[in-house]
N, C-alpha and C positions, 0 to 999 in steps of 0.2 A: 674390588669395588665395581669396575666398571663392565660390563658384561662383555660376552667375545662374540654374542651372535647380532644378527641386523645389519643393514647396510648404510655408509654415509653417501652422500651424492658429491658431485664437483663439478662444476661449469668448467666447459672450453675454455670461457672468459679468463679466468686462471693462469692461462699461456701469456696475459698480458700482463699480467700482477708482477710489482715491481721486485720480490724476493725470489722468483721462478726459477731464474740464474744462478741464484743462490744455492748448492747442493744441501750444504746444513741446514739454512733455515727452513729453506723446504720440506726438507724430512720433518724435523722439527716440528713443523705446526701439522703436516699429517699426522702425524705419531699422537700429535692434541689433541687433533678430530676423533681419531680412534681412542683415546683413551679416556676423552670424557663422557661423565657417565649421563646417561637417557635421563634418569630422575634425582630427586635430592634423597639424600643420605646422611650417615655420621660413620664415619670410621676411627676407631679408640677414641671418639668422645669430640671429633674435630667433625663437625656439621658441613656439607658440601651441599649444591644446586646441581640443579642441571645444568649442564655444559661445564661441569666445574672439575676435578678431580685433583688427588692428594698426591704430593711425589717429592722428590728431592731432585736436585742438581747431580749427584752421584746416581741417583737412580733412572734419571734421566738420560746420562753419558751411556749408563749398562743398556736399555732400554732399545737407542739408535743406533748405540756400536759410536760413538763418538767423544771424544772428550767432554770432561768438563769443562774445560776452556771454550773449546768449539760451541759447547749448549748455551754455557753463560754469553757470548755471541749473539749466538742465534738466538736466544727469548730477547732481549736486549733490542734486537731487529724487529721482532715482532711485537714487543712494548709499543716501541718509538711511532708503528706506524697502524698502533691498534688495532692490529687481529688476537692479541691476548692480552689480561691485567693478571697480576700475580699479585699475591698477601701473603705474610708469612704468618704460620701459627707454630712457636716452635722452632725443634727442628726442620717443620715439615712448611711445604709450599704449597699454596692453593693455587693452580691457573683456573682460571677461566676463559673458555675460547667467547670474547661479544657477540658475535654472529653465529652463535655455534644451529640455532636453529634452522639456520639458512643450509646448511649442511647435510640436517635430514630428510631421509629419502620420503619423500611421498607420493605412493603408485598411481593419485587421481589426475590426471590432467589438468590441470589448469581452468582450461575453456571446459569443459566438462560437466554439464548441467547435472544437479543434483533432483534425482526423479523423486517420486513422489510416495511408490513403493517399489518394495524388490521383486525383481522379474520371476523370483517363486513363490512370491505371496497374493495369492487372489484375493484377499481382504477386501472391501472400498475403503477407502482412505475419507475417515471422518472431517466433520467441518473442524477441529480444533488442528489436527494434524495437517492440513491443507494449510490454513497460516502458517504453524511450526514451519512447515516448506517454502512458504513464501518468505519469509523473515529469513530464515537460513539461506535460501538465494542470494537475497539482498545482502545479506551480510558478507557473504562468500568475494560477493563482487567487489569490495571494497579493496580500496589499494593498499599494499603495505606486505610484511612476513608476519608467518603463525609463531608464537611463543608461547610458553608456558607449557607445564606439564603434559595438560590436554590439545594443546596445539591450538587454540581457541581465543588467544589475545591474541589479535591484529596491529600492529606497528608499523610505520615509516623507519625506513633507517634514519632521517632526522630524526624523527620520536626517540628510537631506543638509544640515540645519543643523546639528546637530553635526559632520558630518565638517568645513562650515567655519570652523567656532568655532575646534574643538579644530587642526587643520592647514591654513589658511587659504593655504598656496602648495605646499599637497601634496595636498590632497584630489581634483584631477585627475589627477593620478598615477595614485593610489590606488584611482580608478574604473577607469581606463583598464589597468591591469594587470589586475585583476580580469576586466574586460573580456575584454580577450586570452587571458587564460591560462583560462575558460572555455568561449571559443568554440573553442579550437587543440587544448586537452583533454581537450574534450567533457564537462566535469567539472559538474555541479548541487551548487549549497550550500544548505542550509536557511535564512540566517542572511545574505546578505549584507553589511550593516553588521559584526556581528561576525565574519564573515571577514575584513574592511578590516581593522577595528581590530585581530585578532591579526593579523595579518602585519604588522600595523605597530610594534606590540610587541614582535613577535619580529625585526625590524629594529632597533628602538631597541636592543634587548640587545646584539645581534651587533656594532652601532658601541662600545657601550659597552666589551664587553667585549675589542674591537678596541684600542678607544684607553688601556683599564687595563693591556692588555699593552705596548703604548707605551712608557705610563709606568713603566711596573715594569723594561723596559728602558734605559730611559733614567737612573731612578734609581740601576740595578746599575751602571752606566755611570760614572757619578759617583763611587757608591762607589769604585767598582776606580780609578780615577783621584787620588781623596783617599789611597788606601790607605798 
């Protein structure tokens, strides 16, 4: 499932993460980084996300060379203090690393101004594309991590803890549409998070008021029946 090539990154910061000491758990959640997978998938019919990937507790043990005791432990650790959520389907287990996007390598610098055209293209750079670059600046500069497929949803780590709080087996969704329908769109939102949350609101409606017509059928139904 999850491919062998590409690299993940790891802050210095790290040396002060409170599991560091920890040999197992440590291994552990490295072993996560590296074995979740870059995009979503379905493996015999069990649907995964990015950052997500399929495994067992015994496969896990073979895996890092450690027991199954030792693993059940150390995910345990990492539950408790939220660097992974797990779900069972099955016999089989879903992790998810939450931050797994903060993980990937990105070669652009940071501070790194995004020019206007490539230093092999003589083209001029028309009036429409000259905005495209100004808006892409602006956007770039906004605070927060990349998520989503295309790297293109902007988040706060409060944000992307709220989106798990509040929809804890939809907020990959929820990135990943985003995702898409930005890159296929060519669409820039000011607001990421509150772009999720209305559409997601404006979904809740649409089921609601989906299932009050239902009902309202169903109850005329009855009526006419009693009549």
């Amino acid at each position: 499932m999850s491919e062998n090539n590409g690299y993940i990154k790891i802050h210095r910061k790290i040396l002060e993460w409170e599991w560091y000491d920890d040999n197992n758990t440590y291994r552990l959640f490295t072993h996560c980084l590296l074995r979740a997978n870059w995009k979503s998938g379905s493996w015999h019919g069990i649907k995964y996300n990015a950052g997500e990937f399929i495994t067992s507790l015994p496969t896990l043990a073979k895996e890092t060379h450690l027991s199954v005791s030792q693993v059940r432990v150390a995910l345990n650790h990492l539950k408790m203090t939220g660097e992974v959520t797990d779900r069972r389907h099955g016999n089989a287990r879903i992790i998810t690393v939450v931050k797994w996007y903060n993980y990937q390598l990105d070669d652009r610098p940071a501070d790194r101004p995004v020019t206007d055209q490539s230093q092999n293209d003589d083209r001029p750079v028309t009036a429409d594309e000259e905005v495209k670059n100004i808006r892409k600046k602006e956007y770039i500069s906004h605070e927060g991590n990349l998520f989503g497929v295309y790297h293109n949803v902007r988040l706060t780590d409060d944000e992307m803890q709220e989106l798990i709080n509040q929809y804890p087996n939809d907020y990959q969704d929820m990135i990943e549409n985003l995702s898409t329908y930005m890159r296929s769109h060519g669409k820039i939102y000011e607001d990421h998070f509150a772009t999720m949350m209305r559409w997601k609101h404006e979904d809740e409606e649409k089921a609601k008021q989906k299932t009050d017509t239902k009902t309202k059928r169903r109850n005329l139904i009855e009526e006419i029946r009693n009549a």
